[in-house]
N, C-alpha and C positions, 0 to 999 in steps of 0.2 A: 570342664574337667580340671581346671587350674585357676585358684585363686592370684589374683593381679598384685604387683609387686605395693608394698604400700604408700614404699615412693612415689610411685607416677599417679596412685590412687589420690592423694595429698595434694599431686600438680593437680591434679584434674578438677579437683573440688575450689581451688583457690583459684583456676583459670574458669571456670563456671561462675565467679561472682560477680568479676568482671563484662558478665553477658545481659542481657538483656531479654528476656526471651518470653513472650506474648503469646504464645502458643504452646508455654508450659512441654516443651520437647522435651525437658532434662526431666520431668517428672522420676524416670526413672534409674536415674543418677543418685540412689539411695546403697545402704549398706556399706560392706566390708569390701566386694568383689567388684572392683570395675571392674571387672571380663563381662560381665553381665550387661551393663549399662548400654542404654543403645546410641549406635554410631560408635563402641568400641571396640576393638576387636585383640586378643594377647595372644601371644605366642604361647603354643600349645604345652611346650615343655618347660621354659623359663618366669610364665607370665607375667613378660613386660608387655606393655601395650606398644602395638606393633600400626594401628590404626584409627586415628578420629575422624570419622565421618559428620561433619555438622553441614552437608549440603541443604539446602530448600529442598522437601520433598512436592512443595509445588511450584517449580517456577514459573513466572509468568511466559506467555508467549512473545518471544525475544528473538531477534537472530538476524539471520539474512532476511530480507527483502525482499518477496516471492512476488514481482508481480504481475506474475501471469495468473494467481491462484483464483480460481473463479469461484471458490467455495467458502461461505462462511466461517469463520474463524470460531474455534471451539474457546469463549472467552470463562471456562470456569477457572481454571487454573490459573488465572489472571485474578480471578476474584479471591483464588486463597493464600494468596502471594504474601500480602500484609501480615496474617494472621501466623504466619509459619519462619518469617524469615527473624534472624537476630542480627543484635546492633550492641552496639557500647566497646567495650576495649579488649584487646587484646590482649593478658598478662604475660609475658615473660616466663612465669613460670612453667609455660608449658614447656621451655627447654632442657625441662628436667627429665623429658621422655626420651631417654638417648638410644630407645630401639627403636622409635618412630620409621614407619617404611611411604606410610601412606597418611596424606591430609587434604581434605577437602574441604573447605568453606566457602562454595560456590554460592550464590544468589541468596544472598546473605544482606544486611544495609551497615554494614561497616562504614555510614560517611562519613567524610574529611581525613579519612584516616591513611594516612600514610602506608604501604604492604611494609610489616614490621623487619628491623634490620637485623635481629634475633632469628629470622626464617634460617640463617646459613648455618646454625646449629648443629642441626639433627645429620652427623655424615651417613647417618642409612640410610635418609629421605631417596626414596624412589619415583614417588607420586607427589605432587602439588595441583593442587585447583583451586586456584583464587578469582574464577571467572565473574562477573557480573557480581562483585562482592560489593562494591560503591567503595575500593579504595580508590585514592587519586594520590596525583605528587609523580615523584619520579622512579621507577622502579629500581630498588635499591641493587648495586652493582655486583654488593658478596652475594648474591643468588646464585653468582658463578661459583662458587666453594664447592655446589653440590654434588659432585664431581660422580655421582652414582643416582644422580635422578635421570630419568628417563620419560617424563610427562611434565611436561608443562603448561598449564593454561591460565593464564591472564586477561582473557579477552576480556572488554567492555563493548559490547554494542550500542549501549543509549548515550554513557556522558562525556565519552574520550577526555577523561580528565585524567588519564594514566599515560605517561610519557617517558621514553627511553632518550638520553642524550646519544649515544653511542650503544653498537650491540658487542664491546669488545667482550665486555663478560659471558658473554653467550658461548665466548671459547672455551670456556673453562669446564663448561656441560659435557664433560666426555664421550658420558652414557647417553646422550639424549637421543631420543627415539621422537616423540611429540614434541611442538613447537608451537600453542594459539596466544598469537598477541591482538588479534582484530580487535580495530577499535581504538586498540591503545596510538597514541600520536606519535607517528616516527618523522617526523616531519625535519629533522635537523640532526638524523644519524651519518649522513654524506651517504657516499656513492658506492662505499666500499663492505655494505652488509652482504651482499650475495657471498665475497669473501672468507667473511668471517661464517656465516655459515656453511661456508666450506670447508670450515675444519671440524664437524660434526659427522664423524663414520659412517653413524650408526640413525644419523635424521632418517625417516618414515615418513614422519608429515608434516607438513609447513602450513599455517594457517595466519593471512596477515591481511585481512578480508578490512577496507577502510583504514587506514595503516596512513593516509595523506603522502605516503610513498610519491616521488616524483622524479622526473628527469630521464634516466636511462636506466636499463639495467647492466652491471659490466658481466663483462666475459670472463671468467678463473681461468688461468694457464692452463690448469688441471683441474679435472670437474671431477670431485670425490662423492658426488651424490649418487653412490651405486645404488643405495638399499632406498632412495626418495622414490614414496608409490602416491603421495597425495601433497599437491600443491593448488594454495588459494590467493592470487593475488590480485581479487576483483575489485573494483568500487576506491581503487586509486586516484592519483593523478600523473602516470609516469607520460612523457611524452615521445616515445622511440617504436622501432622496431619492435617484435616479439623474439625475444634472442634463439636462436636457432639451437644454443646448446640443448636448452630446458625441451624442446622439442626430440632432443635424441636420446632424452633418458630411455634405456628400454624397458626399467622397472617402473614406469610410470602408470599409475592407474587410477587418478584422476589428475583434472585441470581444470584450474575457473579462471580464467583470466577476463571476467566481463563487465564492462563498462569502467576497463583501470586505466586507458590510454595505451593501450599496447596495442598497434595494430599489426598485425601477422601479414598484413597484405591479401594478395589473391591468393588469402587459405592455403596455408603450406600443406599438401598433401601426405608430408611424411605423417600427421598425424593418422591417418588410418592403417599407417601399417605398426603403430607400434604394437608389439605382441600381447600386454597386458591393459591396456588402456579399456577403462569402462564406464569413465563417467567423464564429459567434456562439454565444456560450456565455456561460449566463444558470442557472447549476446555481445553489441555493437563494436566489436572488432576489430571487422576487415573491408576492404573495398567494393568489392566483387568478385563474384564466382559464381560460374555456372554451375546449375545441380548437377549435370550428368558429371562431370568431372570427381567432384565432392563424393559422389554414393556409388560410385564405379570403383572403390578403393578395398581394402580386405575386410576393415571393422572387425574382426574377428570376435573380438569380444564384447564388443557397445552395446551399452545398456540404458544410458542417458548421455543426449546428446542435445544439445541446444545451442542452436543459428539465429536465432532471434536477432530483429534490430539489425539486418544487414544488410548487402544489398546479392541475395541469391537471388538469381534470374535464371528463365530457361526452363525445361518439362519437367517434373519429378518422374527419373527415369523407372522401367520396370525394378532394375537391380537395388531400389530401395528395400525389397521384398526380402533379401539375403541377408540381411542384417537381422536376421533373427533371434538374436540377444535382448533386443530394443526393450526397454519397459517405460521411457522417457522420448519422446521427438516433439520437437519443440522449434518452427520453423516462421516463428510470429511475425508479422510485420516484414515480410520481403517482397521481391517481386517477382514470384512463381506462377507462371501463368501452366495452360493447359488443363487436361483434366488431370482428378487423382487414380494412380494406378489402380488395378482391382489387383495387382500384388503385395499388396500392401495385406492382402488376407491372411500373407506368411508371417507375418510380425504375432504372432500367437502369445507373446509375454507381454502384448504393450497396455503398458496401464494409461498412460496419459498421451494422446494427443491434440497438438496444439498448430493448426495451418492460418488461423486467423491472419486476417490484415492483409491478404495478397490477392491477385488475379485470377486465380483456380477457376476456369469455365468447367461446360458438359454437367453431367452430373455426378452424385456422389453413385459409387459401382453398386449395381443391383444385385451384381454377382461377383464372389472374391474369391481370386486365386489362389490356390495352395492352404485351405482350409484343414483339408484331407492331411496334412503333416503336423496337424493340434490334437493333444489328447481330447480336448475337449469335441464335443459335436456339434456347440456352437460359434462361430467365429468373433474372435474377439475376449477370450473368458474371462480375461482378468483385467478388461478398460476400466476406467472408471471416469475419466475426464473425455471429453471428443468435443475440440473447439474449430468449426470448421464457418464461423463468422466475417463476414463483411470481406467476404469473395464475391463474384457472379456466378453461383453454380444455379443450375436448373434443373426439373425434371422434378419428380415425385421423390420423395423419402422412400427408401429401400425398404425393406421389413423385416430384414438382420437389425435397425435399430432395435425393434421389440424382444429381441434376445437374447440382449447383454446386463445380465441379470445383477456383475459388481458395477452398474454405471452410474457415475453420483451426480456428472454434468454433462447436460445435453446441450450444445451452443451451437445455433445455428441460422443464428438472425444474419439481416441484412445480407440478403441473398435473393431470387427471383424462384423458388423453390416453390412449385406447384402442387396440383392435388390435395388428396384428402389428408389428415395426421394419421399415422397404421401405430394400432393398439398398441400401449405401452405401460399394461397393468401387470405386466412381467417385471418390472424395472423397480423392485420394492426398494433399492437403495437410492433411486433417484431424490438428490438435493435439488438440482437448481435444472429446470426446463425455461429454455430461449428460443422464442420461434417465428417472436416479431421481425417484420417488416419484409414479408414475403408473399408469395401469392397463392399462397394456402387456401384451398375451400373444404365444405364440407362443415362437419360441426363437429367437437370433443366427445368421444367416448366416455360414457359412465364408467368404464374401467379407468378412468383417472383416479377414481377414487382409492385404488388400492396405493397408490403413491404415496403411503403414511410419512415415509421421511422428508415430502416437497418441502422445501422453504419460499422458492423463489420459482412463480407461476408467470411464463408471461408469453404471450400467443397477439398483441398487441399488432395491427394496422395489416390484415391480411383480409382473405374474400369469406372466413367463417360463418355460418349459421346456425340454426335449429338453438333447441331449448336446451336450455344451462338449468338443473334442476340440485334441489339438495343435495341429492346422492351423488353426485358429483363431487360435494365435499364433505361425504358422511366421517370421511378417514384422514382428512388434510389437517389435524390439530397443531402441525407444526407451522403452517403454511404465514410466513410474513409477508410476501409479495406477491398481489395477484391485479394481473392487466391482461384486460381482455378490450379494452378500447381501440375502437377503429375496424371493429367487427359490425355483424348484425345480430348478432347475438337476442335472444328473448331470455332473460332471466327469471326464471317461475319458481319463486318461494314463496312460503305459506307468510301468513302476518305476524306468527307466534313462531320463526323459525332464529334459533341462537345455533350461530355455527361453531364450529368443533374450535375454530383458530382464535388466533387473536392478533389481526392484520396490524402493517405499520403504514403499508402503504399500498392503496386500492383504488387502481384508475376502471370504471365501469363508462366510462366515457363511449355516445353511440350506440353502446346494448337499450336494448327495450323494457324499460322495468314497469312500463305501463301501470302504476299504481299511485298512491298518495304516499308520504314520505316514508322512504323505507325504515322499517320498525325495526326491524335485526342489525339497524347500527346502534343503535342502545350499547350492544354490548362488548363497541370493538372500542374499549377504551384507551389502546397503545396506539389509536391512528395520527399518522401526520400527517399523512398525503393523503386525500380523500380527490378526485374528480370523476364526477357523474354529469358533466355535459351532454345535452343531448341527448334523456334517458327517459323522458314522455313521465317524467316525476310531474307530479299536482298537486296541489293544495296548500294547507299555512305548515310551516316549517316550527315542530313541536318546541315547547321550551326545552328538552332533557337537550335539546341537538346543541343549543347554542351552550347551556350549559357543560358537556363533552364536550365543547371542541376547545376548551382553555388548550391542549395539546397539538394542536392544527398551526400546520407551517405551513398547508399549500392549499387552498380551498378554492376547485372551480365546479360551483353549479350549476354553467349560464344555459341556457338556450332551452328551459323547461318551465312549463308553468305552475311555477311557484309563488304563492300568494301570501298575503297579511304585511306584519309591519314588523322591520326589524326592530330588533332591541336597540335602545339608546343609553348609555354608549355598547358599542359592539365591540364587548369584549373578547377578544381574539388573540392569540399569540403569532396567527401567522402573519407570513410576509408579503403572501400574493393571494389576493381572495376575488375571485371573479363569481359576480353575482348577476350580471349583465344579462338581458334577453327573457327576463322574467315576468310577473304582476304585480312586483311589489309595490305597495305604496304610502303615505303618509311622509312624512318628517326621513330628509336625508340625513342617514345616524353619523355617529363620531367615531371613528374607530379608537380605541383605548390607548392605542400604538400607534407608532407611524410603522407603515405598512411599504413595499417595494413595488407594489402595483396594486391599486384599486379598482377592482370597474362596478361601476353598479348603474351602467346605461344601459338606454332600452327599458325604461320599467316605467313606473307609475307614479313617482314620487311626485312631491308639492310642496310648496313653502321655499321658505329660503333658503340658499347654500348656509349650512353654520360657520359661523365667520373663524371660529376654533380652527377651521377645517387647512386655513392658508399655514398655521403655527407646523403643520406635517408639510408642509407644501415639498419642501424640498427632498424628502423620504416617500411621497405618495403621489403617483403618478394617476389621475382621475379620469384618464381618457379624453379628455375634451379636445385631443387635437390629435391629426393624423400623421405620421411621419412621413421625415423627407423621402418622397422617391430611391433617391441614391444611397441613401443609408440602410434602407431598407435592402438594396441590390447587394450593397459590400456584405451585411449580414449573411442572407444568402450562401452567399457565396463562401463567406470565412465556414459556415457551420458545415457545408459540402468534406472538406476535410480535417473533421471531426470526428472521433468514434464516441457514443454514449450511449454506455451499456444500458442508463437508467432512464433510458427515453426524456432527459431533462429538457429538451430542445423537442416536445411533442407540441409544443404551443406557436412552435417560432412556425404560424402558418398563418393567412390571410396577406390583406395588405397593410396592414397597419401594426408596423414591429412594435409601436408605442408599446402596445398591449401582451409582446410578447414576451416569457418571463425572465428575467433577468437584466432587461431593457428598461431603461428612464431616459424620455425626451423631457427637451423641454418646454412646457406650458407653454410658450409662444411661438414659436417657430416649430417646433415639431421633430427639429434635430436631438439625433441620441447622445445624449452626455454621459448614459452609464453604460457600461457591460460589464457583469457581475455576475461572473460563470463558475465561483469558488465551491469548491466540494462542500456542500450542507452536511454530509455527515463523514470530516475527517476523523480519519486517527487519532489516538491516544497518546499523542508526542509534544516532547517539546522538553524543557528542562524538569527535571525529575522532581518532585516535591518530597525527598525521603521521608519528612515529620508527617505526610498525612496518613491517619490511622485508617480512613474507610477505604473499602474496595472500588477504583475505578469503577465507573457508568463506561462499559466496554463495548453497550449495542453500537454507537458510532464507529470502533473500530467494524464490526461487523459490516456493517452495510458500508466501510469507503470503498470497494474494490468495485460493489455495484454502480457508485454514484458518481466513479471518478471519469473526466474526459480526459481523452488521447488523441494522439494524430497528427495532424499539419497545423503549425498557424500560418494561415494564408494571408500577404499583405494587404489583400483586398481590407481589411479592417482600415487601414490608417484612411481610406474613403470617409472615416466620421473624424471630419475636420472638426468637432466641436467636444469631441469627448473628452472628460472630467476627468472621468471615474474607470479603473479599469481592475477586477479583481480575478486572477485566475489561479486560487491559493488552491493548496492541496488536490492535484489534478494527480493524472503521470504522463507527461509529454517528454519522456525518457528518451537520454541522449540527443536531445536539440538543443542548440544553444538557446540562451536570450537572444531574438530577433533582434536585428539592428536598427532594423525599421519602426521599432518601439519612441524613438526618438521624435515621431512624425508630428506629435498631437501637442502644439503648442500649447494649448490652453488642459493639458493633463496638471491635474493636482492631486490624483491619489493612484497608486500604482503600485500591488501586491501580488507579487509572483512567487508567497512561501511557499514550499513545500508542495512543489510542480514539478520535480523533474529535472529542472533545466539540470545542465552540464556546459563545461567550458570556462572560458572568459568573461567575464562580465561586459558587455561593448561599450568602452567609455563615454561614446555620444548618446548614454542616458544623463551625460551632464550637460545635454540641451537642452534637458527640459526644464527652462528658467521658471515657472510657475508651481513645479510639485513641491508639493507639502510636505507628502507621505511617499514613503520608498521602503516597504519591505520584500527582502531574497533571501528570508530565514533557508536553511536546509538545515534540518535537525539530523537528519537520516544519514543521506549518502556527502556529504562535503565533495562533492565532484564540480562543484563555483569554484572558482580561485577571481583575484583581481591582480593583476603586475602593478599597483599603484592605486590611491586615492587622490590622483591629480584630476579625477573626473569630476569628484564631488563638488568641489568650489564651484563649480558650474551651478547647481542646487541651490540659488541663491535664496529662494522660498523657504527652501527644508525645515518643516520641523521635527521630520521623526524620520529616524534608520534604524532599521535590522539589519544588521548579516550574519547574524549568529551560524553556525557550521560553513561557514563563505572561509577558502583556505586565504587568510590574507598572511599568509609568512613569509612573501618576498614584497612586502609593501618600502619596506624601509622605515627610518626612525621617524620622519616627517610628521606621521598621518594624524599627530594631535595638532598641528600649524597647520594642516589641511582643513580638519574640522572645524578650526576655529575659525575661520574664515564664510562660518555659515552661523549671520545674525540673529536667525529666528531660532535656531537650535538650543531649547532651556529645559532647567534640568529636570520638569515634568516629562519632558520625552524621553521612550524606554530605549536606550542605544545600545544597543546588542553588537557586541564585536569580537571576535573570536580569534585565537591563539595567537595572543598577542601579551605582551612584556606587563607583567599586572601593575609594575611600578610604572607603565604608560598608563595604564586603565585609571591609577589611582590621580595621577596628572590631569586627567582628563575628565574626572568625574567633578574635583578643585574648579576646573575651569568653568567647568557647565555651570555650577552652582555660585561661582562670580558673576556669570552674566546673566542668572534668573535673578 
């Protein structure tokens, strides 16, 4: 109704040249009337422009850390990230917009770019969001001028290359109501920011989520955070108490303080009686506490609560049921023994439950309490997650499972859970069904087929039978993971049958496919994991098969009679190809690759070993010898407290670990020199590559949450006196330190703990191990490593390659280039990753490396 002033019209078109923009967004930045233009917005009576909106309208999937989330990650938005986001500069002239109220340039690739020092301009600025924009440098100090904003957000979650020396300017923010700096590196603000935002009236919300925050938190004389309702200071490194004030807020209504080093102790109870409190999350924490204590409190209003990572012991009492706000419980990883209430039928709003990792006996309730007080008439109406894995519950599956019609995750492996599976062609939103490792009979209902949204199928190492027929998966087109191994299963399809999916990975291991080589793999051409052991397959293995499988990371066919001659060379991509127990014969082939375990014993072959064959030797493990006893026992034993969602550890069974996967002995003695348990399909992290134009390959992020291991590392491992090789990258062994007992394996030369989890200290007696080579403790994610010094390295007297990139080294001191330098093998082809640290050291340091290559 108002043409735009044509002054700011002028800014706008001369701050648009300086953009970059790949996705043609300003397309419609034509004409006389910016009012029009999108992302503007003018005051209705004056119009001056009052609003630039240039957010990503798709930003990639960023943020916190979810890792309990047991559902695949929706990676489109990820994919239109590149195509939407702008880059290039900033003009100045935009300060010519002096009604400016609101500005947003969130997830945007603004890199190297300093956040401009012209921001303190606009005194009517209200709004700013420069989240995830790719500036870096230090956040400029006149942002305090804005003396009438009241939103702030700054966050970086991927490069923490944004950094505050001090939060004094934060005083200056009168109006501020928001506050997100996560991310950004406070690492060297002192001890006195709780203060300074103490002089904020009118703060709401605090967000400083990875912030390298450390030390203590202090106490204000006077605590002016009336109107504070949401505080986030998780994924630190503070090392104290949980301060008792921030607990007395009574406007408080949320809290994350998890995995920052704040421990609360035995669980201050004032939290359940605050009056407004509805979201709390307290993941590795506290000491101990009993549950009955903990859920005997008011909760009045709790909605999302999370215990995870603690050490709760003791029954979950009935009074869990009274909490009926709940939409969030999240009690993963403690030591809750007992059975679970059948009050629990009172939580009527809960959408996610998560009891995994604990002691829970009896069975799950066949019958739930307090149903009759849900509108609904089924109990449970708005679950969608029920993670009740790697308990010992028993008894038969309820048949209220088949009821809960928003359920997207059924989790409920590694458990001693009897009886037949009860119909669950009700459950159309079901994503991901988990049912291995229990003692399940019976066989799957053809009502599975109605499960159109399944992705993640797996019924794996229970007492199931009868026929597995098409129609079983007339309707599964979304279906990537399907394991039915360690069943009896009879699988009866036709020879011309192409199924609806397009599998990645498919364990049929032990079903009966009683036929000649299955013909309907033709068309699974996205597989990686293929095993069919023990599946009464016969005859010669087609050419299309060897052709498909260039994509094949894990191939075990053994224990069927399968005939003819392999291809020579056997070209393959995977790593572990078990051919073993077959008819094959002729000429022992070459593999195209060096391979992490070969077998191809037990068959027919003739002729000579290929002499090619020694050139892999040390990457191909041939079976010809059987492992030690005792290494085999420590195995065992370590993998016992393990959790693996992805059945990766389905192999580690017989007597001879040699063969099992992840495992390399060696060729003579029979001892294991590798274990090589690293996430096959991590996440999409690591340093950002701004300039690359194509859309990430996102399926890895999708499957790491399935493929990741957790749990205990048991010292039983340092039993393999002879180990080399140790890789346990991209796992989540959350909140454990680096073992100390890491130090044990004198003859270690490769040892890669990225992007695992750990937390803590680094334990300096890894500079005993006088033989490694290799040493990386990347954390790109959480920076919750810290070192007190690099007096450990010198030790490293082999070293040729360190990572620590996200490692907090900020109280190392000036030294740590005289430290390094005292490691001879270290030359400047090794990638040295060292993180917040004085760049005129880095530069020092890079000089010296390249003197002594």
């Amino acid at each position: 109704m108002v043409d735009c002033l044509e002054s700011d019209r002028e800014a706008l078109v001369d701050f648009r040249k300086g953009l970059i923009d790949p996705g043609n967004r300003f397309s419609t930045w034509q004409g006389t009337n910016c009012c029009q233009w999108q992302g503007i917005l003018c005051d209705g009576r004056t119009g001056a422009v009052i609003t630039v909106d240039l957010h990503n309208p798709h930003p990639p999937n960023v943020g916190k850390m979810d890792l309990q989330n047991p559902l695949p990650s929706d990676s489109s938005a990820s994919d239109r990230y590149g195509l939407w986001n702008l880059s290039g500069e900033l003009r100045p002239s935009l300060t010519a917009l002096k009604s400016l109220r609101y500005l947003d340039l969130s997830f945007n690739t603004f890199s190297g770019i300093p956040i401009p020092s012209f921001f303190d301009s606009w005194q009517n600025l209200q709004y700013l969001n420069l989240s995830n924009a790719g500036f870096s440098g230090v956040i400029p100090p006149n942002l305090g001028n804005l003396t009438r904003l009241q939103y702030l957000d700054v966050t970086d979650y991927d490069l923490h290359v944004l950094n505050a020396e001090n939060l004094d300017w934060v005083t200056g923010l009168v109006s501020l109501k928001y506050l997100a700096m996560s991310g950004v590196n406070l690492s060297v603000i002192g001890s006195n920011w709780v203060g300074q935002l103490n002089k904020l009236p009118h703060l709401t919300e605090l967000h400083l989520y990875s912030c390298l925050l450390s030390g203590s938190i202090s106490s204000p004389i006077s605590v002016n955070f009336t109107s504070l309702a949401v505080v986030d200071l998780s994924f630190n490194i503070f090392n104290s108490r949980f301060p008792a004030w921030l607990a007395n807020i009574s406007s408080l209504v949320s809290i994350d303080v998890s995995f920052s080093g704040l421990n609360v102790g035995r669980f201050p109870h004032v939290f359940s009686e605050l009056p407004n409190l509805r979201f709390l999350k307290l993941v590795n924490t506290f000491n101990k506490a009993r549950c009955s204590k903990i859920f005997t409190g008011s909760w009045k209003k709790i909605e999302v609560l999370d215990l995870s990572f603690n050490r709760l012991y003791g029954k979950l009492p009935a009074s869990l049921g009274n909490m009926t706000s709940l939409t969030y419980l999240s009690l993963y990883w403690n030591d809750i023994q007992g059975r679970i209430p059948s009050s629990i039928g009172k939580l009527c709003n809960l959408k996610y439950l998560s009891l995994r990792f604990n002691n829970l006996t009896g069975k799950i309730p066949e019958f739930l309490g307090g149903t009759v007080n849900c509108t609904s008439e089924t109990p449970f109406p708005s679950l969608e997650v029920i993670v009740l894995s790697s308990n010992q519950l028993v008894g038969q599956l309820p048949n209220w499972l088949g009821s809960l019609k928003n359920l997207a995750v059924l989790d409920l492996e590694y458990n001693s859970l009897q009886g037949p599976i009860p119909p669950l062609g009700n459950l159309k939103k079901l994503v991901v069904l988990k049912l291995s490792e229990n003692e399940l009979n019976g066989t799957l209902l053809d009502s599975l087929q109605h499960l159109s949204e399944l992705y993640l199928l797996d019924v794996s190492n229970n007492h199931l039978t009868g026929i597995i027929s098409e129609a079983h998966f007339s309707k599964l087109s979304k279906l990537k993971t399907l394991d039915l191994s360690g069943n009896s299963f009879i699988l009866n399809v036709t020879s011309f049958w192409v199924p609806p999916f397009q599998l990645e990975s498919l364990y049929i291991s032990s079903c009966f496919l009683n036929s000649s080589f299955p013909v309907w793999l033709k068309s699974q051409s996205d597989i990686i994991y293929l095993h069919f052991s023990n599946a009464s397959v016969s005859g010669i293995v087609p050419d299309w098969f060897w052709e498909m499988s260039a994509n094949l990371k894990d191939l075990n066919a053994s224990f069927n009679q399968l005939q003819g001659r392999l291809p020579n060379p056997l070209k393959l991509s995977a790593v572990v190809l078990d051919l073993s127990s077959n008819l094959f014969e002729g000429h022992i082939p070459l593999p195209s690759a060096p391979l992490w375990l070969l077998d191809l014993s037990n068959n027919q072959f003739s002729g000579p070993i290929p002499n090619r064959l020694g050139e892999l030797a040390c990457n191909v493990n041939a079976q010809m010898v059987d492992c030690l006893e005792s290494d085999r026992e420590a195995l065992v034993d370590f993998r016992k407290g393990l959790i693996d969602p992805g059945n990766r550890l389905s192999t580690w069974q017989g007597t001879n670990c040699c063969q099992w996967q992840g495992i390399l002995c060696d060729g003579r003695t029979g001892a294991v020199i590798t274990v090589d348990l690293h996430n096959p399909h991590p996440p999409n992290v690591g340093k950002m590559d701004l300039q690359n134009p194509l859309p990430s390959d996102s399926s890895a992020s999708d499957r790491y949450g399935f493929w990741n291991l957790s749990g205990e590392l048991r010292p039983s491992l340092t039993a393999l006196k002879s180990l080399r090789y140790l890789d346990l990258s991209f796992n989540t062994f959350s909140g454990i330190p680096i073992p100390s007992f890491f130090d044990s394996w004198q003859n270690l030369q490769y040892l890669n703990l990225s992007n695992a989890g750990f937390s803590g200290v680094i334990p300096p007696n890894l500079g005993n191990l006088t033989r490694l080579q290799y040493l990386d403790i990347t954390d790109y994610d959480l920076h919750v490593l810290s070192a007190e010094n690099l007096d450990w390295v010198t030790g490293l007297v082999s070293l040729k390659y360190l990572a620590m990139s996200g490692v907090n080294l900020s109280v190392i001191g000036s030294n740590w280039v005289g430290q390094l330098n005292k490691l001879p093998h270290l030359t400047s082809c090794t990638y040295i990753l060292v993180s917040y640290l004085d760049p005129f050291h880095l530069l020092s340091l890079l000089i010296l490396l390249h003197l002594q290559s």
